[in-house]
KEKOLTOR-252336 format. One line per 3 residues: number of its first residue (from 0); their letters; for each residue x, y, z of C-alpha. Coordinates in pm, whole numbers, padded with zeros to 5 digits. Layout:
N
NUM> a> X,Y,Z; ...
END
This chain:
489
0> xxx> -05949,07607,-01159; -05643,07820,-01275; -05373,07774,-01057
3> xxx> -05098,08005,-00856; -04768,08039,-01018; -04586,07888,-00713
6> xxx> -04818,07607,-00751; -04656,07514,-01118; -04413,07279,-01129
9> xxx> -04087,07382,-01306; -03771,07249,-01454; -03555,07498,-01320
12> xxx> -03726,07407,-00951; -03521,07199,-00749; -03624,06850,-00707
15> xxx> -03791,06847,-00396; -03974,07176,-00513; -04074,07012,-00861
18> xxx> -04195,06744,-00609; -04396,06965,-00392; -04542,07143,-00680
21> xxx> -04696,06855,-00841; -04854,06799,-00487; -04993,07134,-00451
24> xxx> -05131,07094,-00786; -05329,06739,-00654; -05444,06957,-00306
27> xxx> -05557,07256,-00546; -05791,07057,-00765; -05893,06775,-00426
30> xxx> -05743,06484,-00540; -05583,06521,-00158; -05904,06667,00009
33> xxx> -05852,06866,00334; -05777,06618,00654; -05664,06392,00411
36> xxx> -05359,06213,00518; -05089,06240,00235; -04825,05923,00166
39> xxx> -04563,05834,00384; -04214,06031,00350; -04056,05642,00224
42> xxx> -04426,05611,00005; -04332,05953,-00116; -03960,05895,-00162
45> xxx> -04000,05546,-00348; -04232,05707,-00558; -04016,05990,-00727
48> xxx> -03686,05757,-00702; -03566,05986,-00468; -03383,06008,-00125
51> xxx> -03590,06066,00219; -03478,06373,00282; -03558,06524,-00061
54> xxx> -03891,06391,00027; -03896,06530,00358; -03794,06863,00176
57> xxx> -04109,06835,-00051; -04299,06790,00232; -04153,07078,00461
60> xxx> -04224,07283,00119; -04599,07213,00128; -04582,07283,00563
63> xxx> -04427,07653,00512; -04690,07748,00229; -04996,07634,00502
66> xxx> -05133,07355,00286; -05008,07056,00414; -04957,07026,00820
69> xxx> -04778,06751,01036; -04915,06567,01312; -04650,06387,01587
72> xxx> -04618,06026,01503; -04911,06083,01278; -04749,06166,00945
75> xxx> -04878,06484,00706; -05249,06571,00629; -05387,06798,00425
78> xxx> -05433,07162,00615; -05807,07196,00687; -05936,07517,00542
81> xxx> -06212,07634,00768; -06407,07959,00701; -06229,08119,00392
84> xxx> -06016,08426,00464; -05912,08639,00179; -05584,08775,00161
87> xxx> -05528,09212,00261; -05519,09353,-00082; -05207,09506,-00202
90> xxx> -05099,09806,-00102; -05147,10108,-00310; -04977,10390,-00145
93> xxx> -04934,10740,-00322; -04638,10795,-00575; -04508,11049,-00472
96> xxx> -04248,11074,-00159; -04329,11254,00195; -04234,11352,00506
99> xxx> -04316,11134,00827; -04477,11344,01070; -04707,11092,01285
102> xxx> -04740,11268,01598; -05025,11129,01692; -04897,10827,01736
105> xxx> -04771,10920,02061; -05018,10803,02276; -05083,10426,02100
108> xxx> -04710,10382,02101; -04738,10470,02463; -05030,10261,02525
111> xxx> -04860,09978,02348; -04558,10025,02536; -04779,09998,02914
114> xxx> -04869,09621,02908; -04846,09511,03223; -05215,09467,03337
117> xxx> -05339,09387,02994; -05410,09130,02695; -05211,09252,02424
120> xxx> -05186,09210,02095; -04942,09457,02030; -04592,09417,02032
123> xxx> -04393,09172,01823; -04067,09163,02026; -04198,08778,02212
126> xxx> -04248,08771,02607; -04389,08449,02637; -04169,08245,02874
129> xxx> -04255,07928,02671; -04055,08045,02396; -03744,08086,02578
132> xxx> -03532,07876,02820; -03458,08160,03134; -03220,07890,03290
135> xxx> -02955,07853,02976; -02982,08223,02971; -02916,08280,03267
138> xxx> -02637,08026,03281; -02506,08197,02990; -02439,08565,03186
141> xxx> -02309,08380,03432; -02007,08227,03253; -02001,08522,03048
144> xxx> -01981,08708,03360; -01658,08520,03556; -01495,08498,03168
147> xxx> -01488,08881,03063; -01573,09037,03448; -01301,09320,03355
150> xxx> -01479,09395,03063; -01742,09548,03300; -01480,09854,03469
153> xxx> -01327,09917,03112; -01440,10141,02858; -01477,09994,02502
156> xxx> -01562,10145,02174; -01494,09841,01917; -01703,09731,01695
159> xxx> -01792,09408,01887; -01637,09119,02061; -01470,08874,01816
162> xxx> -01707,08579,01947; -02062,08729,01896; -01899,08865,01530
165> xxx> -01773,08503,01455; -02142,08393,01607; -02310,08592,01336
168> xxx> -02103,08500,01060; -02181,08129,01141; -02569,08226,01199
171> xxx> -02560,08398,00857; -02448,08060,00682; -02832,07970,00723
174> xxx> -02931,08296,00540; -02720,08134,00257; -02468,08429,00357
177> xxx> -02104,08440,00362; -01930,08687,00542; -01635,08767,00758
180> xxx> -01637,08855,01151; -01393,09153,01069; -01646,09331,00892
183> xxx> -01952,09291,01149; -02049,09568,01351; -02232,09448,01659
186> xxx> -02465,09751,01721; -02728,09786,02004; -03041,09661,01846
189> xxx> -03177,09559,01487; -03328,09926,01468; -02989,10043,01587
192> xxx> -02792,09900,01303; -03052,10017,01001; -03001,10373,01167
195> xxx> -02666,10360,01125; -02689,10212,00791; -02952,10505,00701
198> xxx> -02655,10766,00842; -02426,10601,00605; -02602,10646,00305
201> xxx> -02846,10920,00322; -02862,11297,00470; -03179,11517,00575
204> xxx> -03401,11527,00328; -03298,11227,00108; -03601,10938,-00041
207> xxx> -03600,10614,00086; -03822,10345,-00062; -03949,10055,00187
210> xxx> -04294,09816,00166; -04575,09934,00263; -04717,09898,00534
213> xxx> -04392,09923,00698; -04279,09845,01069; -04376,10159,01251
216> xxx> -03985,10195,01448; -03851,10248,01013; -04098,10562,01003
219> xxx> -04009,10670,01356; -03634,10654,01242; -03698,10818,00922
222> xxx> -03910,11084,01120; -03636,11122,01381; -03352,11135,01057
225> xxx> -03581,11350,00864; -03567,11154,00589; -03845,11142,00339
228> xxx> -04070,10827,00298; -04163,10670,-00066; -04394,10358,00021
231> xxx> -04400,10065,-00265; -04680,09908,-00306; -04658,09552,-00129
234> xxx> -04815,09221,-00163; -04978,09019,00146; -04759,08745,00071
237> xxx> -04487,08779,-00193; -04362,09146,-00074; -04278,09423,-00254
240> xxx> -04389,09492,-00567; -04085,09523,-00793; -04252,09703,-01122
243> xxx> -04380,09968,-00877; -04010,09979,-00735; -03881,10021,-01075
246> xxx> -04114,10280,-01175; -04032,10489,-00862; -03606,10461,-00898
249> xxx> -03682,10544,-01286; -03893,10906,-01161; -03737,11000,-00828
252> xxx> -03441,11029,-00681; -03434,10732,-00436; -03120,10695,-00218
255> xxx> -03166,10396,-00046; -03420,10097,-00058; -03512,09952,00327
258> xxx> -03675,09641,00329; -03762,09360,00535; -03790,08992,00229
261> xxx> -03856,08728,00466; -04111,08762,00686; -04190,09113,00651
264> xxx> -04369,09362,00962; -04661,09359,00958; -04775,09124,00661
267> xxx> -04554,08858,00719; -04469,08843,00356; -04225,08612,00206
270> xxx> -04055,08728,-00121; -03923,08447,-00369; -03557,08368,-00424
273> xxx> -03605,08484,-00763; -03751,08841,-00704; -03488,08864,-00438
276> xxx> -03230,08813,-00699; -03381,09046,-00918; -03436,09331,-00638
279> xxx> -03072,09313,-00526; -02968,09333,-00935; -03174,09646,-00971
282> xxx> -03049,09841,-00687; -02683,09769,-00794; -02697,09814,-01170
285> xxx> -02833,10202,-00994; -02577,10197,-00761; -02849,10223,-00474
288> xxx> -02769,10087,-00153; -03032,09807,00000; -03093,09816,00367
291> xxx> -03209,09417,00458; -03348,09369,00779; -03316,08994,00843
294> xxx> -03436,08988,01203; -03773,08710,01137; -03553,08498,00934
297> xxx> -03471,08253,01153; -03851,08183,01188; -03863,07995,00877
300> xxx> -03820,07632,00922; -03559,07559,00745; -03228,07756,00557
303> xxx> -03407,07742,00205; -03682,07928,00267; -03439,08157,00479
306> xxx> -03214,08293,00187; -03153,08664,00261; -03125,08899,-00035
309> xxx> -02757,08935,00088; -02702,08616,-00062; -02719,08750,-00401
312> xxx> -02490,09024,-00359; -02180,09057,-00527; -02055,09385,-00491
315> xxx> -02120,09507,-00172; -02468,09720,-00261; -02648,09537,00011
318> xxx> -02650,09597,00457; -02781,09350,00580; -02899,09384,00980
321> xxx> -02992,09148,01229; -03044,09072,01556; -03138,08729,01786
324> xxx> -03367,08909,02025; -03709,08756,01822; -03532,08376,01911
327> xxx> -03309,08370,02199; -03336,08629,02449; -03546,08956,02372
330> xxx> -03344,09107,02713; -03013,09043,02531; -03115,09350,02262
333> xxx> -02799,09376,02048; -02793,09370,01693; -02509,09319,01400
336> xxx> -02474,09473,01067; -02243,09376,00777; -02262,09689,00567
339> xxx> -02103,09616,00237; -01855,09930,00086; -01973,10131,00335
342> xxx> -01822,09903,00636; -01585,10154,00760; -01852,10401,00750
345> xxx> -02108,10247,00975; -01803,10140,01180; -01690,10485,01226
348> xxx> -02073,10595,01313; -02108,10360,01561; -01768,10436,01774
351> xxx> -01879,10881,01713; -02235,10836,01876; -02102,10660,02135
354> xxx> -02396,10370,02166; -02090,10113,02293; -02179,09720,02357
357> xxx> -02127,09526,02611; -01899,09278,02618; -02030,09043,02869
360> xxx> -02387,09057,02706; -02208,08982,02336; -02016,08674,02480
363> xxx> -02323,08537,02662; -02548,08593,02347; -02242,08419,02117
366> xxx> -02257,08166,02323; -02634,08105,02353; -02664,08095,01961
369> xxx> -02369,07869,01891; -02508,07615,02213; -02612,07245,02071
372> xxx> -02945,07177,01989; -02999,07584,01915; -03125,07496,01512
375> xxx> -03402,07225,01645; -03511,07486,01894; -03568,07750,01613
378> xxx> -03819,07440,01423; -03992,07438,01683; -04035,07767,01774
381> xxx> -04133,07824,01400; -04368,07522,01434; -04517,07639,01753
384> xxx> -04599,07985,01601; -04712,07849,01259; -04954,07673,01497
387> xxx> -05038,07976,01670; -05103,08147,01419; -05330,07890,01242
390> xxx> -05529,07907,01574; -05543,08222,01541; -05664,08286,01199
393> xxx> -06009,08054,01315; -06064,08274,01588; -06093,08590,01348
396> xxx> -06299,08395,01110; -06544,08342,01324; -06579,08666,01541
399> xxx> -06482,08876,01309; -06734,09130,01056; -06816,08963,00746
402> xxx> -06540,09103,00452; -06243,09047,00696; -05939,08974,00513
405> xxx> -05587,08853,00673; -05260,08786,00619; -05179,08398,00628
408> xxx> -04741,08449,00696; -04573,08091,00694; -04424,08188,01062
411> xxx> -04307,08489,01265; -04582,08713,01515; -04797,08870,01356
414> xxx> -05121,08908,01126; -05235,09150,00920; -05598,09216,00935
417> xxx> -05768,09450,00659; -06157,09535,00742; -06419,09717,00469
420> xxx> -06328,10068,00457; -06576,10247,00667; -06466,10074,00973
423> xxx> -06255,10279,01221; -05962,10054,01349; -05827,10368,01617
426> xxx> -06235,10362,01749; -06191,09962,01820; -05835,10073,01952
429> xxx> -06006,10310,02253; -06263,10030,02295; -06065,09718,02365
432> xxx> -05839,09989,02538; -06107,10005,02821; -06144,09668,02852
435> xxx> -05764,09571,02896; -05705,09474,02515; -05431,09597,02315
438> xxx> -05354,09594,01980; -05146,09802,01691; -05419,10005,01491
441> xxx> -05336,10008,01096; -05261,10450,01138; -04893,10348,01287
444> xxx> -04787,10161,00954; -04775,10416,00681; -04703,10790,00702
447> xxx> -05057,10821,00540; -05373,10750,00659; -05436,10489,00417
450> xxx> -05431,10205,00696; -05685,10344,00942; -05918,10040,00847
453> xxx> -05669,09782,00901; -05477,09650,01288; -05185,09415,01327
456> xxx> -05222,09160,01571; -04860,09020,01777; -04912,08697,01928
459> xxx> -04586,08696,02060; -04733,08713,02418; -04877,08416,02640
462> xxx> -05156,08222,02446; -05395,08080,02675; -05779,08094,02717
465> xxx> -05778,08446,02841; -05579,08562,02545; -05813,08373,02307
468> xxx> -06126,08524,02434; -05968,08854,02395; -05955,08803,02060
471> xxx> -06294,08684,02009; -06422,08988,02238; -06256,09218,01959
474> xxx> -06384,09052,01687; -06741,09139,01908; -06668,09493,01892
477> xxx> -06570,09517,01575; -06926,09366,01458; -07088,09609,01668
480> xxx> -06902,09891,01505; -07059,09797,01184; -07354,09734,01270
483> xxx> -07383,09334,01313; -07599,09223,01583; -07374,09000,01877
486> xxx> -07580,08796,02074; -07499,08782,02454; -07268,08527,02567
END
């Protein structure tokens, strides 16, 4: 059984990664067969000759890549595999650039928008109230409230209060990022802050390179900018492809490169340290700016695997933009960018469109994220959704049509779920549409129509029975629409 490349232990690995390796290797040829319980993090430790929490790194390793999971008080076990489900293919998208013009995705965006009396699948901003604490929030506002309650009758147009700037910087430490408040911009949302980065860089009819699929608000934004779109092929789980990125810069004239590394919308891809490296290194020795959108990368479990491509910048070639609305208060919508050389640029954009902050929300959001006890809340939010997801994943395997393949993301929302070819994802949209069920057809992730046999599925919502037979009820229809038999019940 030839193994994965990941899966190959390495000298240049770190230690707990060699570690982990040498593990995956034992799952991948079932010397550790699935629901097997794997050694003890001391067992493992005294093992290797190495400390516990290089061990517990190892193990952690093994958790994020879905083959190992933990059980409270229990220990780790070897991830039961259930029905297989292949990975989406990679994307092959044209070569050549285009214009966005999707108006026809008026009425889904619309649809997705109108939730209120229905199961949906479609949004990845999270609403469930599990995921957030409303009390500390609103405790927050409150003290933010009596602290800056002038701010409210006085007109600002800075770039952000010096508390939610010095809040980010800190936050960005985890993204293996250092920066400096003065040169955050706290904007009014993630998409807020790319836009302005796009301004910076770019003018009507430029290129700009992203993954494909993409996160339908990018191709909005390029629509609304009138930018052209030049979609890289993309892999389900390791992200862009950077030979087809390479070819493209060599044969067009790219002017920016948006992209999302960790965690990606909709595929949940994760791209190595090493191709980040290498991605930010291309753009600069090109002198073409990188747009990083950084908003799921708290989601990981730990600051490893959360490395932005920022991290490997060293001359300012790379904005990186980010928000805490996916993990502390989706309500609180404000955003931050740190732009590189074009800082003053983005600054001045933000104070000319007059899209001011509020000052109030910004202290009450600095202080949420720099609270106690904030980093164990974001491991177990990432827990609980890897979880979900999991959960999730047997649910399509068995309701789904035969051929299914999806997207297995180490954390975040969403899955990615490509069906054969002939199958008409925007017919199973108006279906599950009459019956209360919502979900994001494949159409609104490229500005081709390459997609239309593919959906993304958010399970940021609530998660209970109701939800789950939803999901089962689509993977009915979907059977039907190709012809498979469902027996009543």
């Amino acid at each position: 059984m030839a193994s994965a490349p990941e899966l190959t232990p390495s000298s240049t690995s770190p230690l707990y990664a060699q570690i982990a390796q040498r593990m995956a290797l034992l799952i991948d040829h079932r010397a550790f067969k699935p629901g097997q319980r794997l050694p003890s993090v001391r067992d493992l430790a005294a093992t290797n000759g190495v400390s516990i929490s290089t061990a517990v790194q190892a193990l952690r390793w093994l958790e994020e890549r879905n083959l190992v999971e933990a059980r409270p008080k229990s220990g780790y076990f070897v991830a039961q595999s259930g029905r297989a489900l292949a990975l989406p293919a990679t994307s092959r998208p044209p070569r050549r650039s285009m214009v966005v013009e999707r108006q026809s995705r008026a009425e889904v965006l619309m649809a997705l928008a109108e939730t209120s009396h229905v199961v949906s699948f479609g949004g990845a901003c999270p609403k469930d109230p599990l995921f957030f604490d409303e009390t500390r929030v609103r405790t927050a506002l409150n003290r933010a409230t009596r602290a800056h309650r002038f701010s409210l009758v006085e007109y600002s147009d800075s770039p952000g209060s010096q508390a939610l700037r010095t809040a980010a910087v800190q936050r960005a430490l985890h993204l293996g990022c250092q920066l400096e408040a003065d040169n955050i911009v706290v904007t009014a949302s993630c998409i807020h802050a790319v836009g302005l980065c796009l301004r910076a860089v770019s003018k009507p009819g430029d290129i700009v390179a992203l993954e494909s699929p993409t996160h339908f608000g990018f191709l909005d934004l390029l629509e609304s900018l009138n930018l052209r779109v030049l979609e890289i092929p993309t892999h389900p789980k390791e992200g862009i492809s950077l030979a087809a990125l390479q070819l493209a810069l060599d044969t067009q004239p790219v002017k920016a490169v948006l992209t999302v590394p960790t965690l990606s919308n909709p595929l949940g891809a994760v791209m190595r340290h090493q191709n980040k490296k290498a991605l930010v290194k291309m753009l600069a020795d090109r002198q073409i700016p990188l747009i990083e959108d950084v908003v799921f990368n708290d989601l990981m479990a730990s600051d490893e695997r959360r490395k932005a491509a920022k991290a490997f910048d060293v001359d300012g070639g790379v904005m990186v933009c980010g928000s805490f609305s996916k993990t502390v208060a989706p309500g609180i919508r404000l955003g931050w960018v740190e732009a590189g050389r074009w800082h003053d640029t983005v600054r001045r954009l933000k104070r000319t469109q007059g899209v001011p902050t509020n000052a109030v929300l910004e202290n009450a959001l600095a202080d949420l994220v720099t609270q106690v006890g904030y980093e164990s809340r974001l491991r177990r939010l990432s827990q609980y959704m890897k979880e979900r997801l999991s959960e999730a994943r047997d649910l399509i395997a068995q309701s789904f049509p035969k051929g299914t393949r999806v997207s297995a993301p180490p954390s975040g929302y969403t899955l990615w779920l490509e069906l054969p070819e002939q199958f008409d994802a925007m017919q199973l949209f108006r279906q599950c549409q009459r019956e209360d069920i919502i979900f994001g057809p494949g159409g609104l992730f490229s500005a081709t129509d390459r997609f239309d046999h593919c959906l993304r599925l958010s399970f940021a919502g609530p998660w209970t029975h109701v939800e789950k037979r939803a999901l089962v009820r689509m993977g009915e229809l979907a059977r039907q629409q190709m012809g498979v038999v469902v027996a009543p019940g």
